[in-house]
The first five atom37 places (N, CA, C, CB, O) and aatype in JSON, in Angstrom:
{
  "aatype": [20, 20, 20, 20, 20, 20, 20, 20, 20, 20, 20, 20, 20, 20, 20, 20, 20, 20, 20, 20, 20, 20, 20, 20, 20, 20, 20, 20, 20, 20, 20, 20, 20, 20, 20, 20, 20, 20, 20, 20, 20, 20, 20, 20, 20, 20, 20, 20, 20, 20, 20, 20, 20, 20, 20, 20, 20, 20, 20, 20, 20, 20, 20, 20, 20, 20, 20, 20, 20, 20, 20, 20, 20, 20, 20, 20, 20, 20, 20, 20, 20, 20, 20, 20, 20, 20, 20, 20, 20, 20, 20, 20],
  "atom_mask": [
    [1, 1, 1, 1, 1],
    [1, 1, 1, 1, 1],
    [1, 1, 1, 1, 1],
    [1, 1, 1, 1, 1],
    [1, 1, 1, 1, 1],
    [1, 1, 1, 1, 1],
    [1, 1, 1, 1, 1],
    [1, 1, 1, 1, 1],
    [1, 1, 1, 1, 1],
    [1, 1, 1, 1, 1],
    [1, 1, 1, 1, 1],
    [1, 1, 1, 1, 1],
    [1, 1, 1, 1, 1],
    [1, 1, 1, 1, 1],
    [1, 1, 1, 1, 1],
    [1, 1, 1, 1, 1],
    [1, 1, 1, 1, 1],
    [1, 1, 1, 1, 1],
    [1, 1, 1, 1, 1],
    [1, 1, 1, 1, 1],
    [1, 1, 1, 1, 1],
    [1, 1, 1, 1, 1],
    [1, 1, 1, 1, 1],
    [1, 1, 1, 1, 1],
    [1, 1, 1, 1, 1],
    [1, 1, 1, 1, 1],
    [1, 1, 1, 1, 1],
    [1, 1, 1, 1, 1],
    [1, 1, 1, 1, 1],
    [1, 1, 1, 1, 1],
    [1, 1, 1, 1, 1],
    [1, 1, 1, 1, 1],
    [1, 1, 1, 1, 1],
    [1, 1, 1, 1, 1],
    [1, 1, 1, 1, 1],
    [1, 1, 1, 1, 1],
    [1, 1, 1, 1, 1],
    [1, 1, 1, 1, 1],
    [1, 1, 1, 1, 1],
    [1, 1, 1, 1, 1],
    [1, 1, 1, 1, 1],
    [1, 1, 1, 1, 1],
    [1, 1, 1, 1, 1],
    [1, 1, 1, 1, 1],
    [1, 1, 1, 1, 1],
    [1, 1, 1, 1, 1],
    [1, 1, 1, 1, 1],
    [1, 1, 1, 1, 1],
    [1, 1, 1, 1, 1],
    [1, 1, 1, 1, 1],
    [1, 1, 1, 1, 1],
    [1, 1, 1, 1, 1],
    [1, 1, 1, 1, 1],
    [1, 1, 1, 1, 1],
    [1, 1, 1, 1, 1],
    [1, 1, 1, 1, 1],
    [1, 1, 1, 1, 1],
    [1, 1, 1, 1, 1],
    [1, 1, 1, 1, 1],
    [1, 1, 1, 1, 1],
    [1, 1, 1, 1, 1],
    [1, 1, 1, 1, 1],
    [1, 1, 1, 1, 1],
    [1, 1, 1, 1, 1],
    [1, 1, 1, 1, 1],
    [1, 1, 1, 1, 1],
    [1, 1, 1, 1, 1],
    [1, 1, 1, 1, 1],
    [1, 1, 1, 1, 1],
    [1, 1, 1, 1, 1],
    [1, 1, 1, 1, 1],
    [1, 1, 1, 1, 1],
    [1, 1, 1, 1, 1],
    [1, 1, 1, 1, 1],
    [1, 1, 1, 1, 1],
    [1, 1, 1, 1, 1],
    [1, 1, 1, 1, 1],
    [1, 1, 1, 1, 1],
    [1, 1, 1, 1, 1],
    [1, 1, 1, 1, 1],
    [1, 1, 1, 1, 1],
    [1, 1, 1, 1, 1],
    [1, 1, 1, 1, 1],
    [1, 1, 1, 1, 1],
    [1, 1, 1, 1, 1],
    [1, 1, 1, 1, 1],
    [1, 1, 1, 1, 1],
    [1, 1, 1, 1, 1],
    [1, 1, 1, 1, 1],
    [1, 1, 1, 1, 1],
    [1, 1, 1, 1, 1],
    [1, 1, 1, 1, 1]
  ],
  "atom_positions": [
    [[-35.86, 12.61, -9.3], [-37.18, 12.83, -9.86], [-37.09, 12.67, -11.37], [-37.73, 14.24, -9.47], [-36.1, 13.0, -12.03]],
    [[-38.36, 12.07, -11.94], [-38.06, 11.84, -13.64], [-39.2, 12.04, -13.99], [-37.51, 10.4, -14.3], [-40.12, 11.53, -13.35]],
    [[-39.47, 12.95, -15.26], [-40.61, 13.5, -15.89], [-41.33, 12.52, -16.31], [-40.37, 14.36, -16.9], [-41.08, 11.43, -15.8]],
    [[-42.18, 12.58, -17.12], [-43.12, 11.79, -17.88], [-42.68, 11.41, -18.86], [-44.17, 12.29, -18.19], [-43.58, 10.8, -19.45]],
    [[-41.44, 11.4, -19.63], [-40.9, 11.32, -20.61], [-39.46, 10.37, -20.15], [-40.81, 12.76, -21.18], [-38.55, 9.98, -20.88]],
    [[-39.7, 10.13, -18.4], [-38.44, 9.17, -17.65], [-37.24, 9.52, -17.73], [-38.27, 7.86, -18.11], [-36.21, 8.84, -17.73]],
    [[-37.53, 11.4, -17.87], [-35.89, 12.11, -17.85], [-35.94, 12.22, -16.52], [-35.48, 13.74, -18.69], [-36.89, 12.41, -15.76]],
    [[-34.17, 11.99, -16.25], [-34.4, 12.31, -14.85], [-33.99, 13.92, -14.6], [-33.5, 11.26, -13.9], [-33.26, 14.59, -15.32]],
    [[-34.6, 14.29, -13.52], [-34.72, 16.04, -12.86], [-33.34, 16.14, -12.06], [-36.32, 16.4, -11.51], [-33.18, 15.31, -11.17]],
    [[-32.38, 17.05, -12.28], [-31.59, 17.31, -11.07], [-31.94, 18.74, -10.28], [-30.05, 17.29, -11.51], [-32.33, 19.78, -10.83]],
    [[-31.7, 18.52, -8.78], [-32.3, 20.38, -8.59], [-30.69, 20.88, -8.44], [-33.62, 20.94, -6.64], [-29.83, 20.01, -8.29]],
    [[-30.28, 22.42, -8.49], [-29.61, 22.79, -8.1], [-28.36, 22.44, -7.85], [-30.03, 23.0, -7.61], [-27.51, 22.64, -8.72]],
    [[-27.98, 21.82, -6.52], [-27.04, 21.73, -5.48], [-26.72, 19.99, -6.7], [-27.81, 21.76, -3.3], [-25.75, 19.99, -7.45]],
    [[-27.55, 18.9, -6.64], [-27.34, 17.63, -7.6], [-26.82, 17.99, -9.04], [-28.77, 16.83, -7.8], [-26.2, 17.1, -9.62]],
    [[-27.05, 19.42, -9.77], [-26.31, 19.55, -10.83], [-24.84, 20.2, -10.58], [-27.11, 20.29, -11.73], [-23.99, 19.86, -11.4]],
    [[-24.53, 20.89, -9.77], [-23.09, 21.2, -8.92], [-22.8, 20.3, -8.88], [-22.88, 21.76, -7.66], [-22.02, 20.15, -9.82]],
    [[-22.94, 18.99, -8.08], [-21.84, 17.47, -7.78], [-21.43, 17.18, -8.57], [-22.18, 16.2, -7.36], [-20.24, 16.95, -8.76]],
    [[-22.71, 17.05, -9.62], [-22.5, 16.25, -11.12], [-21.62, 16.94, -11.9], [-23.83, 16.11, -12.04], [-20.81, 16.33, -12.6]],
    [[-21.66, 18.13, -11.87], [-20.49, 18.84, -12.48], [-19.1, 18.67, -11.85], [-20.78, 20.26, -12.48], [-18.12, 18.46, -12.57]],
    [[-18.98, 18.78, -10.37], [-17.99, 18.4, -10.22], [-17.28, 17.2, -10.62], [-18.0, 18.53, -9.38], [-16.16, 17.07, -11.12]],
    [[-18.17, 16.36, -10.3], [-17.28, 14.95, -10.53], [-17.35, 14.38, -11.98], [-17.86, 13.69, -9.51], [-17.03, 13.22, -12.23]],
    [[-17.79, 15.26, -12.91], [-17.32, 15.37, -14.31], [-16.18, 15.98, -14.33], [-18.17, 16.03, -15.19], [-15.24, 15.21, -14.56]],
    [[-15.85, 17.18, -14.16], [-14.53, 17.94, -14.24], [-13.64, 17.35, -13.62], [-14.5, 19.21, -13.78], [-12.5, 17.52, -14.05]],
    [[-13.84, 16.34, -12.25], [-12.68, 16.21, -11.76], [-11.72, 14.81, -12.38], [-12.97, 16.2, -10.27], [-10.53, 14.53, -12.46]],
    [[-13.31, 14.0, -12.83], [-13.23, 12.53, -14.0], [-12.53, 12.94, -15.01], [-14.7, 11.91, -14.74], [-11.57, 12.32, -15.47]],
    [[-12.93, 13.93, -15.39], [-11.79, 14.61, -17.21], [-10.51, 14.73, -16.65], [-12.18, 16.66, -18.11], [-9.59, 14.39, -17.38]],
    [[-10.18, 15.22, -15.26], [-8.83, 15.32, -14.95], [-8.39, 14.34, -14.64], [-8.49, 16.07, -14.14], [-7.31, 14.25, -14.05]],
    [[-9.07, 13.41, -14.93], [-8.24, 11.8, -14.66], [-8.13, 11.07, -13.55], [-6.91, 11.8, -14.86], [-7.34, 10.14, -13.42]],
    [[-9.18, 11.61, -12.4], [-8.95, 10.98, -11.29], [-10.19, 9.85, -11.22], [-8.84, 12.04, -10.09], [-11.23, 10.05, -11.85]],
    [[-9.98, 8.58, -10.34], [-10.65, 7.44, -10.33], [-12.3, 7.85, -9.65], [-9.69, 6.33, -9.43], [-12.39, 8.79, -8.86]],
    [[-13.28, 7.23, -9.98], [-14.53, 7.45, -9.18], [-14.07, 7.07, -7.81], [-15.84, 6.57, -9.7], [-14.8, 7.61, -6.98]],
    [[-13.23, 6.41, -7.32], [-13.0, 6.28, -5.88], [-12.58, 7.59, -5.39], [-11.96, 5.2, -5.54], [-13.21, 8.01, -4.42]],
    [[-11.58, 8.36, -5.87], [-11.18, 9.38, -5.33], [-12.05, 10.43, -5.43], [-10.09, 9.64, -5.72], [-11.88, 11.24, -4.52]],
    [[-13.22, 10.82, -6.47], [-14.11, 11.94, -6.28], [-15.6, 11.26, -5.35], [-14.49, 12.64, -7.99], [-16.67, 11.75, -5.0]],
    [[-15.05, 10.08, -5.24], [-16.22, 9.65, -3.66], [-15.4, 10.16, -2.75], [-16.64, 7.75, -3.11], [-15.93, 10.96, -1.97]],
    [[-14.33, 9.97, -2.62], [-13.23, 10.08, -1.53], [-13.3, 11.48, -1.06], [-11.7, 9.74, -2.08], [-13.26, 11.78, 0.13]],
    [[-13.42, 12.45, -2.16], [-13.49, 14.02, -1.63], [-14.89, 14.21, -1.3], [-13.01, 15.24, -2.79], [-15.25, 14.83, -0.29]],
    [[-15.81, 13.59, -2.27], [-17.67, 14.21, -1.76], [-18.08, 13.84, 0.0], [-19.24, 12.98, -2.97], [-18.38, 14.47, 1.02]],
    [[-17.89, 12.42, -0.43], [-18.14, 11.3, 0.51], [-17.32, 11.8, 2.2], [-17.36, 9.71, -0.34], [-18.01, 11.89, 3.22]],
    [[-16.35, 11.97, 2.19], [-15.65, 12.36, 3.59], [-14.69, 13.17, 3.06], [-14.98, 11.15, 4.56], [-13.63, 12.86, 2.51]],
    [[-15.31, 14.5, 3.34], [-14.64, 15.18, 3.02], [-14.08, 16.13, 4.57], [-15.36, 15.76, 1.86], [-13.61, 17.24, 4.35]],
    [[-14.14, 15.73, 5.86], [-13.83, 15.83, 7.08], [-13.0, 14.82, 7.44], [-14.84, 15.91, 7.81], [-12.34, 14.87, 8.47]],
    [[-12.98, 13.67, 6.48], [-11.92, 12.29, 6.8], [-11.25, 11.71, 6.02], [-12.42, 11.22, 7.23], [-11.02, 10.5, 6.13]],
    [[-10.79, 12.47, 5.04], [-10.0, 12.64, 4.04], [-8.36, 12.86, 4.66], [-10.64, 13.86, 3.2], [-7.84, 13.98, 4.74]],
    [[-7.71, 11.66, 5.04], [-6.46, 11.71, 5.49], [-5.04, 12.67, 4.4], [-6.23, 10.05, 5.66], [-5.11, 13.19, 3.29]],
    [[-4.4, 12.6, 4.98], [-3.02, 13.15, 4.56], [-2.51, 12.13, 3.31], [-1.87, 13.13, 5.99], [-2.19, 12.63, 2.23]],
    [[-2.45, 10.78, 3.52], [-1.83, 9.92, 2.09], [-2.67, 10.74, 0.89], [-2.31, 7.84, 2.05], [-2.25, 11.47, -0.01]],
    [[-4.21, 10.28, 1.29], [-5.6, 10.63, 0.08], [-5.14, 11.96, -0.28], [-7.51, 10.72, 0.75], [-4.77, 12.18, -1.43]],
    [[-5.14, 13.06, 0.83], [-5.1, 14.34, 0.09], [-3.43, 14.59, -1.24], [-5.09, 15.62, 1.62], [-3.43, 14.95, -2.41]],
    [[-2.2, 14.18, -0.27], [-1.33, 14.4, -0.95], [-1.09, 13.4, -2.24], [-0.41, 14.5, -0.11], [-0.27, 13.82, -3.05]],
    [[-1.76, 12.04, -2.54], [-2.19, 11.3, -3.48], [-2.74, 12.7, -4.82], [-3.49, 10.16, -2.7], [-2.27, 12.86, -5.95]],
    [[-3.78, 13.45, -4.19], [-4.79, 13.98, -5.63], [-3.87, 15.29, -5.35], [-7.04, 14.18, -5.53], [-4.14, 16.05, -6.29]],
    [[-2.99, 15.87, -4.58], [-1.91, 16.75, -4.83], [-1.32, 16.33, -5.9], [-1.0, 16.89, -3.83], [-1.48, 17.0, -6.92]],
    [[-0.56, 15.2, -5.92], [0.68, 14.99, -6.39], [-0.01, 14.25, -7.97], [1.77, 13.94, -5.17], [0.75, 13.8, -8.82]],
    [[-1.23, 14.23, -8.1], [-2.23, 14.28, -9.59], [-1.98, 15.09, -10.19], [-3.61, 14.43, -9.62], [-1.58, 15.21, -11.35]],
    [[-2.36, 16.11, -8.94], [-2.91, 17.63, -10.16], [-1.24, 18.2, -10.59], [-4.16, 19.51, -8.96], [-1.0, 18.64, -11.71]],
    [[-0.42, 18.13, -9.73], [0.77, 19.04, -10.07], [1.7, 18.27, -11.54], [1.87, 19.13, -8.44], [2.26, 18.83, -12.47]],
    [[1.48, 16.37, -11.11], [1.63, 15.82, -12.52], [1.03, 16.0, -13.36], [1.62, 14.85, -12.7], [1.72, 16.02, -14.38]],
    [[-0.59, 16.27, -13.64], [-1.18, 16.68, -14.76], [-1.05, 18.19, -15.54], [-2.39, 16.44, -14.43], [-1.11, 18.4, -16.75]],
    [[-0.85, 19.22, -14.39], [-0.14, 20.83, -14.63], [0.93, 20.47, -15.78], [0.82, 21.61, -12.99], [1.03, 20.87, -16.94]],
    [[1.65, 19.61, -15.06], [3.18, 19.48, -15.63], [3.34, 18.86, -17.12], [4.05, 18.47, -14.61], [4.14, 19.16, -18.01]],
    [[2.62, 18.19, -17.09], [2.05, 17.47, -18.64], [1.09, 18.45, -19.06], [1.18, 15.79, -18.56], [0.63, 17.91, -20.06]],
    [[0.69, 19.19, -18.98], [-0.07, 20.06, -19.68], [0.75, 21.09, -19.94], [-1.24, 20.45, -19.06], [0.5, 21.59, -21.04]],
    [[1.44, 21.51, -19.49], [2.64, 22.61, -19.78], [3.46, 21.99, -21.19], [3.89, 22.72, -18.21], [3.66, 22.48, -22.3]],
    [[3.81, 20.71, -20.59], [4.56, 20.34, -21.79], [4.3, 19.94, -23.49], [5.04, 19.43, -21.31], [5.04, 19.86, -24.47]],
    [[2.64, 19.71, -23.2], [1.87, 19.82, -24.49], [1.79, 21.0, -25.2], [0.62, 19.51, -24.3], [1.93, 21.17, -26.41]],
    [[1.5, 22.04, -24.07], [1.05, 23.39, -24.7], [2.4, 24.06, -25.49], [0.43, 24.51, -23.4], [2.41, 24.8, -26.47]],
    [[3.56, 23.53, -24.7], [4.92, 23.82, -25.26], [5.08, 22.83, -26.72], [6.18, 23.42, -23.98], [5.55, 23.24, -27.78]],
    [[4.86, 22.23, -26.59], [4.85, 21.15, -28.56], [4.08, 22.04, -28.86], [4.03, 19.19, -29.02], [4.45, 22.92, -29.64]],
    [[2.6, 22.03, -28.22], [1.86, 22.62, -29.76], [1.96, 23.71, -30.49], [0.66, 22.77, -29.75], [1.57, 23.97, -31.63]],
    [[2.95, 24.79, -29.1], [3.14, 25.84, -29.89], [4.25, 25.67, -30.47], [3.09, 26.97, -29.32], [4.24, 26.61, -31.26]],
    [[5.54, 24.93, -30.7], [6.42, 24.49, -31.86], [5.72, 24.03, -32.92], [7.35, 23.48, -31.53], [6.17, 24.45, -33.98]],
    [[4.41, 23.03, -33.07], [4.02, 22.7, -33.99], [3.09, 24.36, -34.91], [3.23, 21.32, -33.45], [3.14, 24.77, -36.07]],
    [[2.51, 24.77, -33.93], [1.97, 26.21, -34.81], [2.94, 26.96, -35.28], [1.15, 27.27, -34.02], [2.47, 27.57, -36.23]],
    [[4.3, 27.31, -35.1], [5.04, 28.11, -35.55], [6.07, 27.26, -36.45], [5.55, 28.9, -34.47], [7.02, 27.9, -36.92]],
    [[6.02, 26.24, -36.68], [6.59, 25.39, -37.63], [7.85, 24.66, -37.01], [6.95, 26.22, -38.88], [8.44, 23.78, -37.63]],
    [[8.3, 25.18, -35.46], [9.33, 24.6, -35.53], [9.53, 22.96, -35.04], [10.05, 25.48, -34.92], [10.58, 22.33, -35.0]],
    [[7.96, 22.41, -34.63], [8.16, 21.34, -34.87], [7.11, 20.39, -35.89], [8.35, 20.97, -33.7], [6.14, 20.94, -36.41]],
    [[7.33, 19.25, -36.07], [6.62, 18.62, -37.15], [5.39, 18.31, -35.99], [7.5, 17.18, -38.07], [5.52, 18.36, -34.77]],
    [[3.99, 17.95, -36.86], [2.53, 17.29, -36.27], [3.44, 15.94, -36.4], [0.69, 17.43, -37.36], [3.93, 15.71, -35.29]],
    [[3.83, 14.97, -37.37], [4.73, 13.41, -37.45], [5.44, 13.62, -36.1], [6.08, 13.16, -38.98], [4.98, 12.79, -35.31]],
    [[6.37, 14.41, -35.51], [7.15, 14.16, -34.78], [6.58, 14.69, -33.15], [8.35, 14.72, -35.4], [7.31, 14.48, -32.18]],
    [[5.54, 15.21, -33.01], [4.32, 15.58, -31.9], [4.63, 14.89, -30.88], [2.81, 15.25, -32.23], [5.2, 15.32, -29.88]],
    [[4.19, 13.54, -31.11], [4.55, 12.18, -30.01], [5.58, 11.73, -29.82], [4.08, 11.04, -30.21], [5.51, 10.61, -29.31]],
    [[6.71, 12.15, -30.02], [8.14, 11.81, -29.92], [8.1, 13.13, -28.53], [9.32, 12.08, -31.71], [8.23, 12.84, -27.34]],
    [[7.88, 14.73, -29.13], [8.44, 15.31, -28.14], [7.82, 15.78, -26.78], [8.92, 16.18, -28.66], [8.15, 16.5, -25.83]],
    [[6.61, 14.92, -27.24], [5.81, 15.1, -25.96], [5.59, 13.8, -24.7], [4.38, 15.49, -26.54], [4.8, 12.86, -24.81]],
    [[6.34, 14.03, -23.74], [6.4, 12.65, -23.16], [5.95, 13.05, -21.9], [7.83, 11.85, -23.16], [6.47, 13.99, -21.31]],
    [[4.82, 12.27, -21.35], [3.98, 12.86, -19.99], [4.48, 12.17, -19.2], [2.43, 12.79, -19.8], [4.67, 10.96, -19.33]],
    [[4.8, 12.96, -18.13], [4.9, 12.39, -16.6], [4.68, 10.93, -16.18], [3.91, 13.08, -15.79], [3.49, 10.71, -16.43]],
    [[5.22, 9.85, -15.68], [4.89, 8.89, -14.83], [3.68, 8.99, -13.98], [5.9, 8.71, -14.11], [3.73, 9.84, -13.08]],
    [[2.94, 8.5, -14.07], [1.75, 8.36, -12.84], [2.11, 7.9, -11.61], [0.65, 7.42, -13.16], [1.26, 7.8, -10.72]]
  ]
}
């Protein structure tokens, strides 16, 4: 639905999706895979599921290891210059 002004209206339950599949897009997963969970989410096989498993536990894991630089960089013991040297993320 879109006002008079050609905004479009979401009700309710359409601003939930949309939120989801923003949050799940920031976490880096493809628009195929947050169709993949909305879309069949009763036929969502074992590869698909352990695929966006083995996402999230690589993205945990790289996020651990950032939060570990940045707190060397707040307490001085490492340099902001040397940041990207000691932060090296996971393989996809």
């Amino acid at each position: 639905m879109r006002t008079k002004g050609k905004i479009r209206e979401f009700d309710l339950d359409q601003r939930r999706r949309l939120d989801f599949v923003k949050r799940v897009r920031d976490l880096g997963f493809s628009l195929d895979d947050v169709k993949g969970l909305i879309f069949r989410p009763g036929l969502v096989d074992v590869n698909f599921a352990d695929r966006i498993f083995d996402g999230i536990v690589i993205r945990k894991r790289d996020l651990a290891q950032l939060e570990t630089c940045l707190s060397k960089v707040r307490t001085g013991a490492l340099s902001v210059i040397d940041l990207d040297k000691a932060f090296r993320p996971s393989e996809s």
